[in-house]
C-alpha positions as CSV (number, residue, x, y, z in Angstrom):
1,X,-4.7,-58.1,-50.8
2,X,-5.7,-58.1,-54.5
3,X,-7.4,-54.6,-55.6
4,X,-9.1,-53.5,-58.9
5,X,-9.0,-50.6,-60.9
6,X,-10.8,-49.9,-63.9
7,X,-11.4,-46.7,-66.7
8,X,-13.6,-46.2,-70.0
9,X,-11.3,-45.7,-72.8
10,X,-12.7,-44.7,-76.7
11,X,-10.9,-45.8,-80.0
12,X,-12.0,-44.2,-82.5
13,X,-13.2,-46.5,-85.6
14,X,-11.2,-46.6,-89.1
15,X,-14.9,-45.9,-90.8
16,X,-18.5,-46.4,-90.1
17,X,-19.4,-49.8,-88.8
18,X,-22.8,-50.7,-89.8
19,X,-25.0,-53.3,-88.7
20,X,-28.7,-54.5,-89.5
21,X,-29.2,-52.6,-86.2
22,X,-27.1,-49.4,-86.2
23,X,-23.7,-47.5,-87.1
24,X,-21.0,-46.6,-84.7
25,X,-17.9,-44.6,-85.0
26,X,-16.2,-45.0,-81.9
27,X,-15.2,-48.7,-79.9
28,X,-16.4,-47.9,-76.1
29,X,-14.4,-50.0,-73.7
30,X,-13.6,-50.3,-70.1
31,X,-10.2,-51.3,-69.2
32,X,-9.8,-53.6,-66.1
33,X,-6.7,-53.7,-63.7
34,X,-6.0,-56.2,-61.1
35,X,-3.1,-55.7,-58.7
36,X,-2.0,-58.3,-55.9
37,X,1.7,-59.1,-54.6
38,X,3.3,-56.2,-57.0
39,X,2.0,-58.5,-60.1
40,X,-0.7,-56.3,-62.7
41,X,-3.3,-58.5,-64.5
42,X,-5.0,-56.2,-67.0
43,X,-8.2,-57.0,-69.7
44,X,-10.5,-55.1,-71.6
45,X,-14.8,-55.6,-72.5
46,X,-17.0,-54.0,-75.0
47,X,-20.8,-53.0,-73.4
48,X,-23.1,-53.9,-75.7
49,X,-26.9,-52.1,-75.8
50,X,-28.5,-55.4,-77.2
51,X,-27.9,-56.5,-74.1
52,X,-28.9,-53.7,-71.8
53,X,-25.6,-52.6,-71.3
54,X,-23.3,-49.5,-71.0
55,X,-20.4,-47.7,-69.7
56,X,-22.5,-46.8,-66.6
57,X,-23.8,-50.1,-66.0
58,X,-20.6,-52.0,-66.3
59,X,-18.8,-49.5,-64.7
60,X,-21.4,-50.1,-61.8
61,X,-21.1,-53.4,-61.4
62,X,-17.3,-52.6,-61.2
63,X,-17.4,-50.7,-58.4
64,X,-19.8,-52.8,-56.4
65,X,-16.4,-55.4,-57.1
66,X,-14.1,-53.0,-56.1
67,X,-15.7,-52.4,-52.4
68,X,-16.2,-56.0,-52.0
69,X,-12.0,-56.4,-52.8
70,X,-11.7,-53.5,-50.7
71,X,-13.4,-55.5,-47.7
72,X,-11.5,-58.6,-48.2
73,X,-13.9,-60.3,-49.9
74,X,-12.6,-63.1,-52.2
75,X,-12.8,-62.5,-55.9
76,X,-13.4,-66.2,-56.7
77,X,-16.8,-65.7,-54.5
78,X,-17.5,-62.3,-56.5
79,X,-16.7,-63.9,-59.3
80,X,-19.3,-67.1,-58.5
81,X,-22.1,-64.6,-57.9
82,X,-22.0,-62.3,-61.1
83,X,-24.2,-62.6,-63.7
84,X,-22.7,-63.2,-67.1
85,X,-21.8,-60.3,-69.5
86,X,-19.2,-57.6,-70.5
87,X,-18.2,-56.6,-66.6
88,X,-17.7,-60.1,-65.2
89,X,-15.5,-60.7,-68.7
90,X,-13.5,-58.0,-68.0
91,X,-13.0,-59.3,-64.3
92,X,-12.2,-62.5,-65.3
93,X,-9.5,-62.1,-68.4
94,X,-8.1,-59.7,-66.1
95,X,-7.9,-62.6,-63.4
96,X,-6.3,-65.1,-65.3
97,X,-3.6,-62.4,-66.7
98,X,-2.8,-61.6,-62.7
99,X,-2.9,-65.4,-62.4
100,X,-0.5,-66.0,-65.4
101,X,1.8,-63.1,-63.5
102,X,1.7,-65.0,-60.2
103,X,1.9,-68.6,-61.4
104,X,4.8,-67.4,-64.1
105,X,2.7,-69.6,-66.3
106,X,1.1,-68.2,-69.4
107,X,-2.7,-68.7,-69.7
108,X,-2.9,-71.2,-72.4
109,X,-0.6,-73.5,-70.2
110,X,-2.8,-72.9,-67.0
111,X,-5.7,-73.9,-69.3
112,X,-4.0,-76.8,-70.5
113,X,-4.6,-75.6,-74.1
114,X,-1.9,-75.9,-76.7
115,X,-0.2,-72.4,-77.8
116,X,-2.0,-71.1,-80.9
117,X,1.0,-69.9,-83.8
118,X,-1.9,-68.6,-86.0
119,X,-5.3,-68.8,-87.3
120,X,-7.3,-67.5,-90.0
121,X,-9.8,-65.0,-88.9
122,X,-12.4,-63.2,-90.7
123,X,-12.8,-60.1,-92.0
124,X,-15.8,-58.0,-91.5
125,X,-17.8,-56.0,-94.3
126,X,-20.3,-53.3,-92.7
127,X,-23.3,-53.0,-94.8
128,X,-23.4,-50.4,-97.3
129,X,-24.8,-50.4,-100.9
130,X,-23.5,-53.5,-103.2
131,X,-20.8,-51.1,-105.0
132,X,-19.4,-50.4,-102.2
133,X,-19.1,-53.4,-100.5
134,X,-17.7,-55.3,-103.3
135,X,-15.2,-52.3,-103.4
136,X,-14.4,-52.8,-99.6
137,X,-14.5,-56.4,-100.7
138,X,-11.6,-55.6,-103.4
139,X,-9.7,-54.2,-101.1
140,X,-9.0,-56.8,-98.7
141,X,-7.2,-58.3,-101.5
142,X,-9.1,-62.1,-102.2
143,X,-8.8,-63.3,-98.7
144,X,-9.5,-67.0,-97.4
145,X,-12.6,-65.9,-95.6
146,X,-15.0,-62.8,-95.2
147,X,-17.5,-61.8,-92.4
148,X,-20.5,-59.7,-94.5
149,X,-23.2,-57.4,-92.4
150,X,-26.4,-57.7,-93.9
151,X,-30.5,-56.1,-93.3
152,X,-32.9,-57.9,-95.2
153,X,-32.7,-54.8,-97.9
154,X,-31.1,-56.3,-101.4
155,X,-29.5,-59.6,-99.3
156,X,-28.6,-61.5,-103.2
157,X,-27.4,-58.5,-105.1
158,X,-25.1,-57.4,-102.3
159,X,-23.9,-60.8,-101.7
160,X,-23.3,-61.2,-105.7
161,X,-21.4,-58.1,-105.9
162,X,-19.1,-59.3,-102.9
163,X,-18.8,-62.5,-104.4
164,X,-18.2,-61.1,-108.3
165,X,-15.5,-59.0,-106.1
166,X,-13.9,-62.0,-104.3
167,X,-14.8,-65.1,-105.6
168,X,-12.7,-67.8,-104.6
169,X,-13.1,-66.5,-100.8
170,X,-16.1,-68.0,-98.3
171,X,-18.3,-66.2,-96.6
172,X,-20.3,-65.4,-93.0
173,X,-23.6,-63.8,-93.6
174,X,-24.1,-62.2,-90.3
175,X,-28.0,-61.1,-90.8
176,X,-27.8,-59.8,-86.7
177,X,-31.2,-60.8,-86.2
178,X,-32.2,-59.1,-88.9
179,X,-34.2,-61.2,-91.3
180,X,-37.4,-62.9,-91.8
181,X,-38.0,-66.9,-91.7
182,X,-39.4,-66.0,-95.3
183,X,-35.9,-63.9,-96.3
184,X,-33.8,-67.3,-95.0
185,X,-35.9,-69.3,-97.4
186,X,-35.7,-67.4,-100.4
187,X,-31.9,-66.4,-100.0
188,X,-30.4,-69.6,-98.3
189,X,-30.0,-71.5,-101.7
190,X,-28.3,-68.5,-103.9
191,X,-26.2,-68.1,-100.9
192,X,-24.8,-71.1,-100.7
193,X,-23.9,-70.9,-104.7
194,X,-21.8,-67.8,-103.2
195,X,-19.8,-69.5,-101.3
196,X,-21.8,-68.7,-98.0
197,X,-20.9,-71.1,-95.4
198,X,-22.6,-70.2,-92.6
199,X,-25.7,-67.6,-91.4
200,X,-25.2,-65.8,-88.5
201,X,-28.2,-65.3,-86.5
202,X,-30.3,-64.4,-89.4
203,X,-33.8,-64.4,-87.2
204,X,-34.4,-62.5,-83.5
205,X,-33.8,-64.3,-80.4
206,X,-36.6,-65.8,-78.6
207,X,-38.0,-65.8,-82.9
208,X,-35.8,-68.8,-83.9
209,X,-38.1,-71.6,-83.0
210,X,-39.3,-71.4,-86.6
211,X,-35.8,-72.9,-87.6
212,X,-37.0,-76.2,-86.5
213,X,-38.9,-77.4,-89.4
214,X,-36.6,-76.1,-92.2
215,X,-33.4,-78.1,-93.8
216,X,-31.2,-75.2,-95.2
217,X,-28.2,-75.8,-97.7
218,X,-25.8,-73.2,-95.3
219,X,-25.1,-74.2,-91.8
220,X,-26.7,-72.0,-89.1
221,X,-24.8,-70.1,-86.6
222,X,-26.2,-69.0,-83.0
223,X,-25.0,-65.1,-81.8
224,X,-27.8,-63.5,-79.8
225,X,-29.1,-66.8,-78.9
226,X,-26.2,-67.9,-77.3
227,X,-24.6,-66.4,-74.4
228,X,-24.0,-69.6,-71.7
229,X,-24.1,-73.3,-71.6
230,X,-27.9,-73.0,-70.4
231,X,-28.8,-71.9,-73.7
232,X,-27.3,-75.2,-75.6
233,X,-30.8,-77.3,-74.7
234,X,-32.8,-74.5,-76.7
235,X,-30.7,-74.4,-79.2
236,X,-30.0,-77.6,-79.9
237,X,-31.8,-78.6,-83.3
238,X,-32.7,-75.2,-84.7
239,X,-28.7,-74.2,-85.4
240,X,-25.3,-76.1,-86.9
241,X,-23.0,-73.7,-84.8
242,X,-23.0,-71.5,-82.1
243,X,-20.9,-68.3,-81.8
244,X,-18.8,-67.6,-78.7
245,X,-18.1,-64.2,-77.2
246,X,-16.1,-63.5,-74.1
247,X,-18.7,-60.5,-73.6
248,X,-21.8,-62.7,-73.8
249,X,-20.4,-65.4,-71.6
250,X,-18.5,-63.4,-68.6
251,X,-15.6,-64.2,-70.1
252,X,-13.0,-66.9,-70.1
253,X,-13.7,-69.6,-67.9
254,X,-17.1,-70.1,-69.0
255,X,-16.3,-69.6,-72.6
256,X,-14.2,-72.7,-72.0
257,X,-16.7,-74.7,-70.4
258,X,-19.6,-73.3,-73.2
259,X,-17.2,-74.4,-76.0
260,X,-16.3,-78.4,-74.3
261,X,-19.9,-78.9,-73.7
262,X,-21.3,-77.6,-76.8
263,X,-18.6,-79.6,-79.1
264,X,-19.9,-82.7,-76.8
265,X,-23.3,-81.8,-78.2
266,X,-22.3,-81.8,-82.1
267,X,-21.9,-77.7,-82.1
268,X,-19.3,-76.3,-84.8
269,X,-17.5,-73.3,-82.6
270,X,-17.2,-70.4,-84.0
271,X,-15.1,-67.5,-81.7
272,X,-15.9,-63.9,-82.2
273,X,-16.1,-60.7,-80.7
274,X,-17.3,-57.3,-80.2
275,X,-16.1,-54.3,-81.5
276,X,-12.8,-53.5,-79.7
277,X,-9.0,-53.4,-79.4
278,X,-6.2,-56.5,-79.3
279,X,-6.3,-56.7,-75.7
280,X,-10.5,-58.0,-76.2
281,X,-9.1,-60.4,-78.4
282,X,-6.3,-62.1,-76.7
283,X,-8.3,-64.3,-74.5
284,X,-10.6,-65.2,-76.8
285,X,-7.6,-66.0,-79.3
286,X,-7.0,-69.1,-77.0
287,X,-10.2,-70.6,-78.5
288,X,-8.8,-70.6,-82.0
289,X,-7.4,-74.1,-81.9
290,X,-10.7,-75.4,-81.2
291,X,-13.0,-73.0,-83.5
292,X,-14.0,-74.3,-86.7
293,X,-14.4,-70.4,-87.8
294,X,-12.7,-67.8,-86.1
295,X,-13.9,-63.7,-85.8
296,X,-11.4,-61.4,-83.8
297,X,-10.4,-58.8,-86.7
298,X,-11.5,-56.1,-84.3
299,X,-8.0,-55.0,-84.3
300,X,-8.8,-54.2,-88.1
301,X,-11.4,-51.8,-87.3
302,X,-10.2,-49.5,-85.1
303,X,-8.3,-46.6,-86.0
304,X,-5.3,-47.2,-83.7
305,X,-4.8,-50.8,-82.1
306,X,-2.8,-51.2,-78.3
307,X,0.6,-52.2,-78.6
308,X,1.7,-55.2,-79.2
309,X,-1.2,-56.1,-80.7
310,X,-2.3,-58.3,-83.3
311,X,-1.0,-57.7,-86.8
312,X,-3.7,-59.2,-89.1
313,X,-2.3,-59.7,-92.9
314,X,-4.5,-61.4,-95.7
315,X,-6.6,-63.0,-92.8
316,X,-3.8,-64.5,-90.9
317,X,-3.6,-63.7,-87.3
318,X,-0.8,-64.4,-85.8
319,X,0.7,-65.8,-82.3
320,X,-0.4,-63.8,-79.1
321,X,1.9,-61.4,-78.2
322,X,2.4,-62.2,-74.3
323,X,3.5,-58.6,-73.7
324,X,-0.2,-57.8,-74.2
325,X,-2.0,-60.6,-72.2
326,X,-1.9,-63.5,-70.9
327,X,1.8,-64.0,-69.8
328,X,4.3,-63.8,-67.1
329,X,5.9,-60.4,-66.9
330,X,3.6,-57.7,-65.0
331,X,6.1,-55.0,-66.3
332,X,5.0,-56.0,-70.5
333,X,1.8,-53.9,-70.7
């Protein structure tokens, strides 16, 4: 009989992360743990409040899982029933680690996806004033590509400074929801003389049908407006890109299904994350190969990554360690 186990762990951030909708110090996670014929799949989720989430609610929905197990209720038919978001990801990254355990396949060969060596990921500037973040800018020593957190408060001269600071690197604006159809059209042209190649999610969800009539000269990326492949009809013809997050889609398996059907649409895939540890990463590091941008430096943000995690240098992120996830010794963790 397969059983779950799960706990709230905190990692404590490296500095301030700030957003255009709030600082935080901490990464709040719950760790999942599935056990079934002496084999130990394990995974990890962030809660996220823009989504009416947190530790209690996730933690929850856990438990409600945990009975069902308990009764001998399937997890596949759990799993079918759940609505997407950070508890069902946890269940299901966990599931295909335990699968990977009891197959003695790794996950990318159970997926039928080649094995990633490396990628380039971004690396993420919080928002702060424009000295500083073409300090923090500086310091990450001219790298191939740079996530920047921007409000609508001084979007060019921060953006200049960065750019001044790093200037043959390209850029993600990631506005979270932040800005004004009126900010995009002001600031999209001077952007894209910075080297800003794409705009995260620079208007609020349910806002963005005001992207429809506008032809901008950086590509458009969908965060908060994409969380499943329902979503891809609306947001077909207002963005360029969408970005996927194993926390927004319920994990895995539908990340995989959102990412063939929205390439089969004319999407570019981009593959980020929350704030969190190596172990959030490692599924979603399966997408890399077919992500034209790629967004997993949480390991760079905390204060003290898991082991065997990801060791990030100048942008490069390198092979999945299987002793973390996704392969076929239940004693590696």
């Amino acid at each position: 009989m397969m059983s779950l186990s799960f706990e709230q762990k905190d990692f404590p951030l490296a500095q301030v992360f700030r957003i255009a909708r709030g600082a935080k110090t901490k990464a709040e996670v719950v760790e999942v743990t599935l056990t079934q014929d002496g084999c130990i799949g394990h995974a990890e989720s962030v809660p996220y409040a823009r989504y009416q989430e947190s530790i209690d609610t996730v933690t929850s929905q856990l438990a409600y899982v945990q009975a069902k197990l308990a009764q001998g209720i399937s997890l596949d038919n759990v799993l079918a029933s759940m609505a997407a978001g950070s508890a069902k990801n946890a269940i299901d990254c966990a599931y295909w680690d335990l699968k990977a355990k009891l197959h003695k396949k790794p996950v990318h060969q159970l997926l039928n996806l080649a094995q990633v060596d490396s990628c380039t990921t971004a690396q993420t500037l919080s928002i702060d004033t424009p000295e500083n973040m073409a300090k923090a800018a500086q310091k990450l020593n001219f790298p191939p590509l740079i996530k920047v957190k921007l409000d609508n408060e001084s979007i060019i001269e921060k953006m200049q400074a960065i750019h001044d600071a790093s200037p043959n690197s390209q850029f993600i604006v990631d506005a979270n929801e932040g800005w004004s159809i009126t900010d995009l059209v002001e600031c999209a042209p001077k952007l894209a003389e910075l080297n800003v190649v794409l705009i995260e999610q620079p208007l609020a969800t349910g806002h963005d049908q005001a992207l429809i009539d506008h032809d901008f000269p950086v590509a458009l990326c969908a965060d908060e407006s994409c969380h499943t492949r329902k979503d891809l009809a609306y947001l077909k013809g207002r963005y360029d890109a969408i970005n996927i997050k194993l926390d927004k889609t319920g994990g895995l398996t539908e990340a995989m299904a959102l990412a063939q059907e929205a390439t089969a649409l004319g999407f570019e895939l981009m593959v980020g994350c929350m704030v969190g540890t190596s172990l959030a990463m490692a599924p979603a590091y399966l997408l890399a190969g077919r992500a034209k941008y790629v967004d997993l430096d949480g390991p760079l943000l905390v204060a003290q990554d898991r082991p065997f995690g990801f060791n990030i240098q100048g942008g490069v992120m390198p092979a999945l360690d299987f002793r973390l996830w996704g392969g076929t010794s239940s004693d590696a963790y």
